[in-house]
C-alpha positions in Angstrom: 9.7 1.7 7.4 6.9 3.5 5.4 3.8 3.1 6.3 0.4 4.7 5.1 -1.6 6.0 7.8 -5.1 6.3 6.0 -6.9 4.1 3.7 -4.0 4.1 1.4 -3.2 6.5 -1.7 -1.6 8.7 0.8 1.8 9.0 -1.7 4.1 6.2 -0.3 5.3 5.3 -3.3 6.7 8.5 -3.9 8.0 9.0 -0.3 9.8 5.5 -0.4 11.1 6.3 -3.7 12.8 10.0 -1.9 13.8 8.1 0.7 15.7 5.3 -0.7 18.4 7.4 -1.6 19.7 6.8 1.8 18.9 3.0 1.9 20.9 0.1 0.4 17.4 -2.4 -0.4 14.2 -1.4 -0.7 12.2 -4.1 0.7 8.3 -5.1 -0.2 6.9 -7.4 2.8 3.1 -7.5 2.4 0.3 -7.2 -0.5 0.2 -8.0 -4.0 -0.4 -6.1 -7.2 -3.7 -4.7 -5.5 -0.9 -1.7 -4.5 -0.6 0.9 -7.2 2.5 3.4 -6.0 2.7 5.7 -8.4 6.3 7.5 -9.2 7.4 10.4 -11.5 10.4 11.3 -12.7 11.2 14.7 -14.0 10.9 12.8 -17.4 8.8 10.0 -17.3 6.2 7.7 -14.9 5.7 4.7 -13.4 3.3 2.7 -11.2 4.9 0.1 -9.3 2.0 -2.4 -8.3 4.8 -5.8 -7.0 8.2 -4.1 -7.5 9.3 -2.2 -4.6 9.3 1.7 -4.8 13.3 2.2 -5.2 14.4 4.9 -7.2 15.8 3.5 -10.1 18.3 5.7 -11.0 19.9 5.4 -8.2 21.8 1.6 -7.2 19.8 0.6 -4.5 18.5 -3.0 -4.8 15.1 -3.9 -4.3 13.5 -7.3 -3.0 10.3 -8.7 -3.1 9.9 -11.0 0.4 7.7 -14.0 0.9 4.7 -12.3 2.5 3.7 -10.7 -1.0 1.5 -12.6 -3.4 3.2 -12.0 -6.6 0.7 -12.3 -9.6 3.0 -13.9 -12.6 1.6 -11.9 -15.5 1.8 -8.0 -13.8 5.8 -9.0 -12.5 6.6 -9.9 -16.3 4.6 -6.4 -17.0 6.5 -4.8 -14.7 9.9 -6.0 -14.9 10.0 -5.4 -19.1 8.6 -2.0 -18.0 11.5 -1.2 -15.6 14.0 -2.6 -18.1 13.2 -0.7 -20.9 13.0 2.6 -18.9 16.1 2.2 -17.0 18.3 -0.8 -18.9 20.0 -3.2 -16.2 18.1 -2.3 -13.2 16.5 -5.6 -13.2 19.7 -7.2 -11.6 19.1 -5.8 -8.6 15.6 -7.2 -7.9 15.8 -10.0 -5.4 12.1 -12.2 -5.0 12.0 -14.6 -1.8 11.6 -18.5 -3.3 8.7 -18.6 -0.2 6.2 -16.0 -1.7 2.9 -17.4 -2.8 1.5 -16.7 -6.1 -1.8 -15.2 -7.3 -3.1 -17.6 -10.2 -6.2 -16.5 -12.8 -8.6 -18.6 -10.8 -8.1 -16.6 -7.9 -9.1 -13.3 -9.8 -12.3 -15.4 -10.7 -13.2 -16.3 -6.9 -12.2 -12.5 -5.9 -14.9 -11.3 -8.1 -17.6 -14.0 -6.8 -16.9 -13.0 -3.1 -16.9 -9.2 -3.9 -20.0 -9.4 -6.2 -21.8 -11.7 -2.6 -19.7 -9.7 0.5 -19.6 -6.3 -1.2 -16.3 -5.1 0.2 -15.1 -3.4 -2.7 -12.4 -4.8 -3.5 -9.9 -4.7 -6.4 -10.9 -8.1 -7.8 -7.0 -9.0 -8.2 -7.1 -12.1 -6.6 -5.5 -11.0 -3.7 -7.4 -12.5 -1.0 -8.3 -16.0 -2.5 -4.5 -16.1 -3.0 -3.9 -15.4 1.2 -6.8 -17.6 1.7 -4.9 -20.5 -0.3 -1.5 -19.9 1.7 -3.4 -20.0 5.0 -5.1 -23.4 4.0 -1.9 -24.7 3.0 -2.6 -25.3 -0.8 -0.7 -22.5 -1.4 1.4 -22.5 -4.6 4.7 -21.0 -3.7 6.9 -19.7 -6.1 9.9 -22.8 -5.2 7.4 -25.4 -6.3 8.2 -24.2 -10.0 11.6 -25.9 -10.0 10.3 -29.2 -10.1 7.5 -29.7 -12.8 5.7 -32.9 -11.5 5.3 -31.7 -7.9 4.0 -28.0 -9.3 1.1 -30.5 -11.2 0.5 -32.5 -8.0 -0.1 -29.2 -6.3 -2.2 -27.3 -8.8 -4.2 -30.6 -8.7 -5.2 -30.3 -5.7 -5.8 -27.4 -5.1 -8.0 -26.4 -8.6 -10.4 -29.6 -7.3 -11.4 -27.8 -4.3 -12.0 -24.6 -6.1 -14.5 -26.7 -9.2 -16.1 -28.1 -6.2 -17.0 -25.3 -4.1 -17.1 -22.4 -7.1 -18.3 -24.7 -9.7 -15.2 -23.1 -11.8 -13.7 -24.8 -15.3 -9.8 -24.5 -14.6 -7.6 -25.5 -17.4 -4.6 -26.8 -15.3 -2.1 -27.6 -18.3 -2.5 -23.8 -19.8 -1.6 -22.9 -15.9 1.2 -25.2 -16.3 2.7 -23.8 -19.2 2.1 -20.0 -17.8 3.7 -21.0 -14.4 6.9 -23.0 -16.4 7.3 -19.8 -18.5 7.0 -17.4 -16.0 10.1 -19.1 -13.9 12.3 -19.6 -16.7 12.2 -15.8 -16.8 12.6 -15.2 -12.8 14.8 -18.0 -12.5 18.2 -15.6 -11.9 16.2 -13.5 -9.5 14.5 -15.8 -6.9 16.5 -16.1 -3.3 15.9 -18.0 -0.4 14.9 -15.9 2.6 18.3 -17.0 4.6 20.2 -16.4 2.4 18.5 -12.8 2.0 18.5 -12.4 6.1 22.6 -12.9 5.3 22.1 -9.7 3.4 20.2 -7.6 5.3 22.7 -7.6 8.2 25.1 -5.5 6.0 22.8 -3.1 4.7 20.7 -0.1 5.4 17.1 -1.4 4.5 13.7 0.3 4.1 10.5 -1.8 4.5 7.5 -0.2 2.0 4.4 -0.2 3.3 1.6 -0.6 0.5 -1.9 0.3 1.7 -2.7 1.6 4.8 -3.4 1.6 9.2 -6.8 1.8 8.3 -7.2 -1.1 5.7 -4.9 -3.5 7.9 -6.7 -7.1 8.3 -6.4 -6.6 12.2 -6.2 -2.4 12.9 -7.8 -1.4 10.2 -11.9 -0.8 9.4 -12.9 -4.6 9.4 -14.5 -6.0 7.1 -13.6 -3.5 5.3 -9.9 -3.9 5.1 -7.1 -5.7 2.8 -6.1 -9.3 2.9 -3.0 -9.0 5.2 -1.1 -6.7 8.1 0.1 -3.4 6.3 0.9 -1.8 9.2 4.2 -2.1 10.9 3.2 -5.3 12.2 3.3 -7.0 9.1 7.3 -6.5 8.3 8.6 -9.8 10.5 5.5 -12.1 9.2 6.4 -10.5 5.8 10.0 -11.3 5.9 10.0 -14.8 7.7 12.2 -13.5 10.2 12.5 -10.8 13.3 13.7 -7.3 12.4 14.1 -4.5 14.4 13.2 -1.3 13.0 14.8 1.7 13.8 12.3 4.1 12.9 8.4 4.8 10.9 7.8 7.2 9.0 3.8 7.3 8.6 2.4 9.1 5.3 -0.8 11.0 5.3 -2.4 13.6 2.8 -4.0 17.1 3.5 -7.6 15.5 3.0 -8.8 12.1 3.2 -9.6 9.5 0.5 -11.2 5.9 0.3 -11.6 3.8 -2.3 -14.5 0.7 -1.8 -17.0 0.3 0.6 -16.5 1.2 4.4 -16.8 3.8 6.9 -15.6 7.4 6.1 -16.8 9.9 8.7 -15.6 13.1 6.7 -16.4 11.9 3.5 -18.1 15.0 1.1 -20.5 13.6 -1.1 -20.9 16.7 -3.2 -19.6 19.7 -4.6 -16.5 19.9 -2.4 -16.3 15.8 -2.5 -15.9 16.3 -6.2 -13.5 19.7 -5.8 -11.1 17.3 -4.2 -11.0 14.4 -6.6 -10.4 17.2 -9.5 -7.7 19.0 -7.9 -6.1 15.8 -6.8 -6.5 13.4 -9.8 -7.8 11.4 -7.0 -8.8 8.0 -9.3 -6.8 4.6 -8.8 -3.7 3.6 -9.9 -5.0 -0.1 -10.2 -8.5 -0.1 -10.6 -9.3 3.6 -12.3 -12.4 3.9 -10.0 -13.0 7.7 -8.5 -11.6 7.6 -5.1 -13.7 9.1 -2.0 -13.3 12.5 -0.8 -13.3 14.4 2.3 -11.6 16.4 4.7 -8.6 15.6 7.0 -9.3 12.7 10.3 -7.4 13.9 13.3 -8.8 10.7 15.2 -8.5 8.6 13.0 -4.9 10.1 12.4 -4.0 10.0 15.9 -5.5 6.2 15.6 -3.3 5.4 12.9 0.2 6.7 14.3 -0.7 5.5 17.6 -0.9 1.4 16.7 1.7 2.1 13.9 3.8 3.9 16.2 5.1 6.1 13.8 7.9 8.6 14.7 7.9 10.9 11.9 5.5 12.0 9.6 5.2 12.8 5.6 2.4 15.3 4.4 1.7 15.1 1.1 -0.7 16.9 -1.4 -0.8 19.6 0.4 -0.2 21.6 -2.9 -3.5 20.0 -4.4 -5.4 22.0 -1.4 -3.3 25.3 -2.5 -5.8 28.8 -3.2 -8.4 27.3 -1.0 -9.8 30.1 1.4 -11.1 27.6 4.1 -9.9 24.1 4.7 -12.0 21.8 7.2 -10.3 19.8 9.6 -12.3 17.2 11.9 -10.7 17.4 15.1 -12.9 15.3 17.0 -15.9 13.0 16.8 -19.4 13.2 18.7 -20.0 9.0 19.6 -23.8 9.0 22.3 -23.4 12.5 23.2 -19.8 12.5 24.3 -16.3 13.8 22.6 -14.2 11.0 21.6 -10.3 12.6 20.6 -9.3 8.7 19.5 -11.3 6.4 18.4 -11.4 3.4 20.5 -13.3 0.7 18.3 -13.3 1.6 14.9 -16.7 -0.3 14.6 -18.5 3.1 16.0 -17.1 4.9 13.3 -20.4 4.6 11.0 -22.3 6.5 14.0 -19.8 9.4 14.7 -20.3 12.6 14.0 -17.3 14.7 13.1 -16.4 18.0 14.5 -14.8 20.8 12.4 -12.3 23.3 13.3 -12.5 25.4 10.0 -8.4 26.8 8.8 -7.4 29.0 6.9 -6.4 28.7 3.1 -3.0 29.1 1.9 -1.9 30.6 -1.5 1.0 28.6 -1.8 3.5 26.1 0.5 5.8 29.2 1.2 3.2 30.9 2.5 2.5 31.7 6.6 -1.2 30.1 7.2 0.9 27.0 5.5 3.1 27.1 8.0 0.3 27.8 11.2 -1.5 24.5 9.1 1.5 22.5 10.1 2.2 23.7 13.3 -1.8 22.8 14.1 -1.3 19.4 12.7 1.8 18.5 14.9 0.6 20.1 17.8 -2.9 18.1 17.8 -1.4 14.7 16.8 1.9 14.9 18.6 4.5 13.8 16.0 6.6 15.7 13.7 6.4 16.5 10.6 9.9 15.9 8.5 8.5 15.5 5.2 6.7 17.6 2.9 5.4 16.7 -1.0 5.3 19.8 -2.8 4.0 18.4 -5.9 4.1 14.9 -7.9 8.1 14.4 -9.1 10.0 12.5 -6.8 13.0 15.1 -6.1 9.6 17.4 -4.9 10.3 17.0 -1.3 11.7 19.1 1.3 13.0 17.7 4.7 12.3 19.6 7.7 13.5 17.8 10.2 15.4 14.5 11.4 
């Protein structure tokens, strides 16, 4: 598995799309289109929001499972997208028959909660949709095969939502949508046995979208995502139990955040801004600016520790190259008293961050890169195997296993 150990934009998509090379399915368990992993080719780009991170010129197959809301309109976006840049690689998406869809009016009641809660989220209708599935008026994508029971459903549950939002939902245009929408998925949906059968002959990696830190349980509550992210999400994502063999957790040279929420080494000025120019650091699904700041040793330490990640991936450490100092916040000052790893991320809007100040590097050949790493490893305990040394997907190098 790939998992994100900040508060996601840490580069998994790009990681997951290296890695797959040595995986037979590529396999999407939680989120919805509020994921944006973004991949480059040496000749053209792509942001995967629903379709897992595979690399598609490669043969690996790719599968969407149940625990992901799948939002009808950014699939169809998605999948004429992949078609048309690499023809016939839409065969070997598989989407579970169980996953819950993300319908217009949910976008509507995202924007009304965000507008009253101020969480900052991305408005896609992610969390209406979760909320839905949990109160079991869920519309699932096998209730499209049968057109009067898809009309029952939607009946029910668009009165509850012009009852409580005061909302004017036009249920046969939804209809329509929804009947259109699975006559063009129709020869990819799969049960989830008969995609268990699969798995047990394959080599599979689980993609991670998001982050530790914006999990529903481990990560910054309120201030989190919609569902588990972390490794804990993969058996509730997939229906079924799954033993994982090994995590590889992804986390950049500096930190960033986008929405509202804690960030203890955020930089609000000059450097703050330094970062998000030499990292492009704006959304790949909303466009907003992303927070800045420097690199979270506790909060890393946090992260791998309930993730239990094995291995890391460092990426963007190129964006930080021909920087004479780089702050690193080793540990926090909570009341007076040294905390190494967070204990209740609730406290972290009262820490106070303590800097160890490190040397610049010219370039990621160069020796203070190297003592960088080797302080990284040695203060969070895990190695490093993976490094980005720039945006393209084959710009990895493996130092370790």
């Amino acid at each position: 598995m790939v998992v994100g150990l900040q508060w996601g934009d840490e580069g998994k998509g790009k990681v997951v799309t290296y890695l797959s090379r040595y995986h037979d399915i590529v396999v999407r368990f939680s989120g919805g289109s509020n994921a944006g992993h973004t991949v480059v080719y040496p000749d053209k780009e792509t942001v995967h929001h629903l379709i897992p991170s595979a690399d598609l010129r490669r043969n690996s197959k790719m599968f969407i499972a149940q625990g992901v809301v799948i939002d009808p309109d950014v699939l169809l976006e998605e999948l004429s997208e992949m078609e048309d840049m690499f023809p016939g690689s839409r065969k070997k998406l598989l989407i579970s028959k169980q996953a819950h869809l993300v319908l217009p009016f949910h976008k509507e009641i995202d924007r009304v909660l965000d507008e009253n809660l101020g969480i900052g989220t991305t408005r896609r209708g992610i969390g209406p949709s979760y909320i839905d599935r949990v109160a079991r008026i869920g519309i699932r994508i096998e209730d499209l095969e049968d057109k009067e029971h898809l009309l029952s459903k939607l009946r029910k549950s668009v009165l509850l939502k012009e009852k409580v939002f005061g909302l004017k939902i036009e249920i046969e245009k939804i209809l329509r949508d929804l009947t259109s929408f699975f006559e063009e998925i129709s020869e990819n949906v799969i049960d989830t046995l008969e995609f268990k059968k699969a798995l047990k002959k394959s080599s599979v990696l689980f993609e991670g979208t998001q982050g530790v830190l914006l999990d529903l349980d481990a990560g910054t509550y309120p201030f989190v995502t919609a569902t588990n992210c972390s490794t804990t999400g993969v058996q509730a994502g997939v229906g079924f139990p799954v033993e994982i063999d090994e995590v590889i957790g992804v986390f950049k040279a500096y930190v960033t955040r986008v929405g509202e929420g804690p960030f203890p080494t955020e930089e609000r000025g000059r450097v703050g801004e330094e970062l998000r120019k030499r990292g492009k650091e704006y959304g790949a699904t909303t466009g907003r600016p992303r927070r800045c700041g420097w690199l979270d040793l506790p909060l890393l330490r946090y992260a791998i520790e309930v993730s239990e990640a094995s291995s890391l991936a460092l990426t963007k450490a190129d964006v930080l190259s021909g920087m004479e100092e780089i702050k690193v916040c080793v540990s926090y000052k909570v009341r007076g008293k040294t905390v190494d790893v967070p204990t209740s991320l609730i406290d972290l809007k009262n820490v106070e961050p303590v800097y160890e100040r490190v040397r610049g590097w010219k370039g990621l050949n160069s020796r203070e890169f190297d003592r960088f790493l080797d302080f990284i490893e040695r203060e969070v305990g895990c190695k490093i195997n993976y490094i980005s040394t720039g945006p393209g997907v084959d710009e990895t190098v493996e130092i370790g296993g």
